[in-house]
N, C-alpha and C positions, 0 to 999 in steps of 0.2 A: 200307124202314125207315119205321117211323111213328111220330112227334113224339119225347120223350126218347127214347134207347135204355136202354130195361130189361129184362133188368139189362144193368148194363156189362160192356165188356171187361176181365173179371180172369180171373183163372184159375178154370177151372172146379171147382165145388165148393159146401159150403152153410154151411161155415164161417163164425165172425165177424168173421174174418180174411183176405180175401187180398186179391193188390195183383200189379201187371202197369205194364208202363215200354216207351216204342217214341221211339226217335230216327229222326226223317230229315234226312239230310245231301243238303244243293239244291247244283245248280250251273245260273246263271243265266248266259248269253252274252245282251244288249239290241245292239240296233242300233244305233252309234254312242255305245255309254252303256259305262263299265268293266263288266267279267264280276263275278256276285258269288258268293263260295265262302260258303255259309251253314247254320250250325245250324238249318234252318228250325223244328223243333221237338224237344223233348226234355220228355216226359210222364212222371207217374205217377202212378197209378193206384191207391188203395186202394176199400176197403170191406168186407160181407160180410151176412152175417143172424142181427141180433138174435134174432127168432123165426124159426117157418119163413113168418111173414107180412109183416116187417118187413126192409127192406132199408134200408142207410147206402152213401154212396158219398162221396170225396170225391175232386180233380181239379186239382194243378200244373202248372205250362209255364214253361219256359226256353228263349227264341231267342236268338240271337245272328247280329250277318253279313249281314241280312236288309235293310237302310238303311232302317229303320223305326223308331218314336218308341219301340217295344217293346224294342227289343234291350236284349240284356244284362242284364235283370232277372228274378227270380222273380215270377209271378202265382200265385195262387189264383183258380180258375177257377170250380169248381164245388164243391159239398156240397148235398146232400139227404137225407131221410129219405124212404122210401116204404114206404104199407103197404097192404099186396093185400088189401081187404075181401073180395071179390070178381069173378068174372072182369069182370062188368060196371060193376062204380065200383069205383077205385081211386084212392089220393091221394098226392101229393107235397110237400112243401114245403123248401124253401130256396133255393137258387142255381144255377138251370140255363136251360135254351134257352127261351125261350116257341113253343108250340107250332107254330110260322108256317113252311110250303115244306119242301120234299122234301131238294131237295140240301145245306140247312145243315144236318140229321138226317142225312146219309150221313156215318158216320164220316171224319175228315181221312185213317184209315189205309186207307180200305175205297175212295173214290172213282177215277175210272176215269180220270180226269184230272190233271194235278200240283197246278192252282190250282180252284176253284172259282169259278164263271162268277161274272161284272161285275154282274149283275144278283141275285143268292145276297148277293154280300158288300154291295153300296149299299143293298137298299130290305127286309131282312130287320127287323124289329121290334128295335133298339137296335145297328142295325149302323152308326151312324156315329160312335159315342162308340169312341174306338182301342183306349184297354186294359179293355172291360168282355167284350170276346171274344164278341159276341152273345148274353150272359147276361146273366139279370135276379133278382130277391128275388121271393120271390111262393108261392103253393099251384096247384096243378091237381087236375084231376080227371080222368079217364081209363077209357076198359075197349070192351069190345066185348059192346053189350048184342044184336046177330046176328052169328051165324056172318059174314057177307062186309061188315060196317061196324063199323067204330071211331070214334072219339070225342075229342078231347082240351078242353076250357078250363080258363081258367087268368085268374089275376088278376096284376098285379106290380105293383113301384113305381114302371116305366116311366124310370126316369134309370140303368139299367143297372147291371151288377157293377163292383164299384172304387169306384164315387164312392156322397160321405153324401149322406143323405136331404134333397131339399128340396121337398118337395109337390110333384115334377114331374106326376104323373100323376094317377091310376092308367091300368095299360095293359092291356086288356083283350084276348084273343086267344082265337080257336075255331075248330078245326080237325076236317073230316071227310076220312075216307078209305073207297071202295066198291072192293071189289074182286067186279065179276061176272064175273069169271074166275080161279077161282085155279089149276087145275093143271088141265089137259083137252088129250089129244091131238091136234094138227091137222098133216099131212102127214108122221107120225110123230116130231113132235118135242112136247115137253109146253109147252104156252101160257100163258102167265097177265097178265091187266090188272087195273090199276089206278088209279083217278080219286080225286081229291081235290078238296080245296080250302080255304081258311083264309082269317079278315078279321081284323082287327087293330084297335082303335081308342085312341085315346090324348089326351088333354087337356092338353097341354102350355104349362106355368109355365117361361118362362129354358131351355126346351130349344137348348144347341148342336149345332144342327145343322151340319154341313160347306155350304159356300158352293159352288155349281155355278158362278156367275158373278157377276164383279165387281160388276153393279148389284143383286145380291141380296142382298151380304155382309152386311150390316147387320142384315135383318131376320131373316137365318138364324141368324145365330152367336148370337140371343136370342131365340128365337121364341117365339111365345104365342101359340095356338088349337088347334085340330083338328084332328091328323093322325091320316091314316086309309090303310089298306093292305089290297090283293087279293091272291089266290094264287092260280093253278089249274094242277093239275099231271095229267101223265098218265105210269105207267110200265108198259113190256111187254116180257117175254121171253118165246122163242121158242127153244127149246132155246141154243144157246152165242150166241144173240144178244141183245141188251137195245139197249131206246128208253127213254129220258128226253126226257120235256119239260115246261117251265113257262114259265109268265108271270105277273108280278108287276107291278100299279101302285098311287101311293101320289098323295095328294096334302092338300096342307096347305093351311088355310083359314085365314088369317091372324084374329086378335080384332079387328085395324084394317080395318074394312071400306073403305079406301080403297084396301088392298094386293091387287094380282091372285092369287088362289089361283094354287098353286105345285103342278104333277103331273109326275109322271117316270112311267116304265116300263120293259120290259125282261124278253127272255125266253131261251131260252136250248134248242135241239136237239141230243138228243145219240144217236148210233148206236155201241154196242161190241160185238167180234166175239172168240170166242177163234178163233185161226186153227191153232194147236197146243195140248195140253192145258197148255200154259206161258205161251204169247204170246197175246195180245191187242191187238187194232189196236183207235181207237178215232178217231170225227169228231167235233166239238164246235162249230157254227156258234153266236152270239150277238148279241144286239144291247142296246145301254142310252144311254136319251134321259134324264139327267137333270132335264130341265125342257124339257117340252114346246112353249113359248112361244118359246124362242129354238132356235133353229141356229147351233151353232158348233162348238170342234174339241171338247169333251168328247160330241161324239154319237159312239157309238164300235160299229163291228161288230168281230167277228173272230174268226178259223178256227180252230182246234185240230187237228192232227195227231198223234197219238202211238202209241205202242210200249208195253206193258209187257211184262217177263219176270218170271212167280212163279215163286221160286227154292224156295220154304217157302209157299204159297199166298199170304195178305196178311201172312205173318209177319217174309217174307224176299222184297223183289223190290225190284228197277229199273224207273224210270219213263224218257219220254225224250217229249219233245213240242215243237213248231213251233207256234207261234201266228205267226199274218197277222193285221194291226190294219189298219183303213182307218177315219180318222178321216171323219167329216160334210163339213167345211171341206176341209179339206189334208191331203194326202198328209202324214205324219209320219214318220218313219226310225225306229221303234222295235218293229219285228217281233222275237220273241224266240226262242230256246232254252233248255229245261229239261231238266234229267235229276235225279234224285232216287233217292238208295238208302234204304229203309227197314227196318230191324229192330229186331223185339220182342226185348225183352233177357231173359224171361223164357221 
C-alpha cells in the first residue's frame, strides 16, 4: 500500500453513493494489569463518484473498553475530495493521513498483526496529538509518472484533525516509493520488492507534544522549533510469504538554543507466512528509543507472536497474538495477550 489508500474500502462500484462499516471486538489479558474486553473499533465508511474523475470519501470511528482518553465517543476521522487529472498527478484535499511510512497506510482491517508497532504509532507525522487519529487538513499531490515509482507530497496545517487552527505549522511531507521488482518468478514462487522512503518537516508554534521524561516535560508539552522526521521502509513477497520492515527517526531542534535537540527512533521487522490457505503465522520483532540522550525504562524492545484465521478473507477472521516487552532499565511485568474478531457488516 502506498500513502492514502485510493479509492477506499466501500463497496465495489462507481456510483455516488456507497458506504461499507467493519467492528473489531479486542480481548486484552496484560501482565499483572486487569483483562480488558473492548470495542476496539467500529467504522463507517461512505463516499462515491461525482464524475468518473472525481472521487469524495468520508470516515467515522466509535471505541469504547479500550482505557484510552478516546473511549466512548464519536470522531470524524476523515473527508476528502480527490480528483484523478491524470495517472501521473493527481490531487486531494481535506482530512486524511499525510503521506509518511508504510505500515500507518496498511489498513487497521488488512494488517498482520493486532496493534501496529511502537514506532508507526509515536514518531508518524501528527501521532502524538490523541484524538486527531494521525490525520491532518491539507491538499496532496500524487501519481506514478513510471511504470515501477510513485510519488506523494502534500502540505497540511501540522496541529492535526480535531483541534482549531493556531498557526502551528505548516507541515510539509514527501514520499517516494520504487518498486524494481514487481512480480517475477524465483524458485517457482512469484517475487515482488519494494523500497521507499518519506521526510517530513514541520515548524512548530505551542506544539504539544507527549513528554518521554520528566526533565523534558516542560519544554515538550509547548514546543517551538523544528521538528523534522525520516522514513525508510522496505516490503517483499515471496509467494504466501511477506517481509515488512522500517525505520523511522525524528528529532526536534528547540528555538531556545540553550535546550539540547531532542531525537528518537525506532524500527520495526516483520515475517508473515500463510501456513494453510486460512491460517497465517506471523513474527513481529521491534524496538523505540524515545529520546536518544537518556536510558531508561521508556526504551522498549518487543516480540510479537501471533496466529490469524480468515474466516471470509479480511472480511471475517480472528486475530490472536503474544507480545514479549523487555524494557532498557528493568524487567517490567507487562507482556500481553491479544485476540481480536473482526467483521465487515456489509
Amino acid at each position: 500500500m502506498f500513502g492514502q489508500q485510493f479509492p477506499p474500502p466501500l463497496r465495489d462500484g462507481t456510483g455516488r453513493f456507497r458506504w461499507s462499516s467493519y467492528v473489531q471486538l479486542r480481548y486484552t489479558a496484560v501482565e499483572n494489569d486487569k483483562d480488558l474486553f473492548a470495542l476496539r473499533r467500529l467504522k463507517l465508511m461512505i463516499g462515491g463518484n461525482l464524475t468518473p474523475r472525481v472521487q469524495w470519501y468520508a470516515q467515522g470511528l466509535f471505541k469504547d473498553g479500550n482505557g484510552t482518553p478516546t473511549d466512548g465517543r464519536a470522531y470524524f476521522q476523515e473527508a476528502w475530495l480527490r480528483y484523478a487529472w491524470r495517472k501521473e498527478v493527481q490531487f486531494a484535499v481535506g482530512q486524511f493521513k499525510p503521506p509518511f511510512g508504510r505500515e500507518r497506510f496498511t489498513p487497521d482491517f488488512e494488517i498482520a498483526t493486532v496493534d501496529r508497532s511502537l514506532v508507526t504509532d509515536a514518531l508518524t507525522p501528527d501521532g502524538p496529538y490523541i484524538d486527531s487519529f494521525y490525520r491532518d487538513r491539507g491538499v496532496q499531490v500524487d501519481g506514478e509518472p513510471f511504470p515501477l515509482l510513485r510519488y506523494a507530497v502534500g502540505i497540511f496545517d501540522g496541529r492535526g484533525a480535531n483541534h482549531g487552527l493556531h498557526g502551528i505549522g505548516p507541515l510539509l511531507v514527501g514520499q517516494t516509493l520504487f518498486r524494481p521488482i514487481r512480480e517475477r518468478p524465483v524458485a517457482g514462487q512469484t517475487f515482488g520488492l519494494q523500497l521507499g522512503g518519506a521526510y517530513a518537516a514541520r515548524w512548530g508554534t505551542d506544539l504539544p507534544f507527549r513528554s518521554c521524561c520528566r526533565e523534558m516535560e516542560s519544554e515538550l508539552s509547548d514546543f517551538r522549533g523544528a521538528d523534522r522526521r525520516w522514513q525508510a521502509e522496505i516490503s517483499a513477497d515471496w509467494g504466501n510469504t511477506s517481509f515488512r520492515g522500517e525505520y523511522m527517526r525524528a528529532i526536534l531542534r528547540f528555538r531556545d538554543p540553550s535546550v539540547l535537540a531532542f531525537p528518537a527512533s525506532g524500527y520495526y521487522v516483520q515475517v508473515s507466512k500463510y501456513l494453510a490457505p486460512r491460517w497465517q503465522a506471523v513474527v513481529k520483532h521491534e524496538a523505540f528509543d524515545p529520546n536518544l540522550h537518556v536510558t531508561n525504562g521508556k526504551n522498549v524492545r518487543q516480540t510479537t507472536a501471533g496466529l490469524n484465521y480468515y474466516i471470509r478473507q479480511n472480511r471475517v477472521k480472528v486475530m490472536a497474538g503474544y507480545v514479549h516487552r523487555s524494557e532498557r532499565v528493568a524487567r517490567v511485568a507487562n507482556d500481553l495477550v491479544q485476540m481480536q474478531l473482526q467483521y465487515f457488516i456489509h
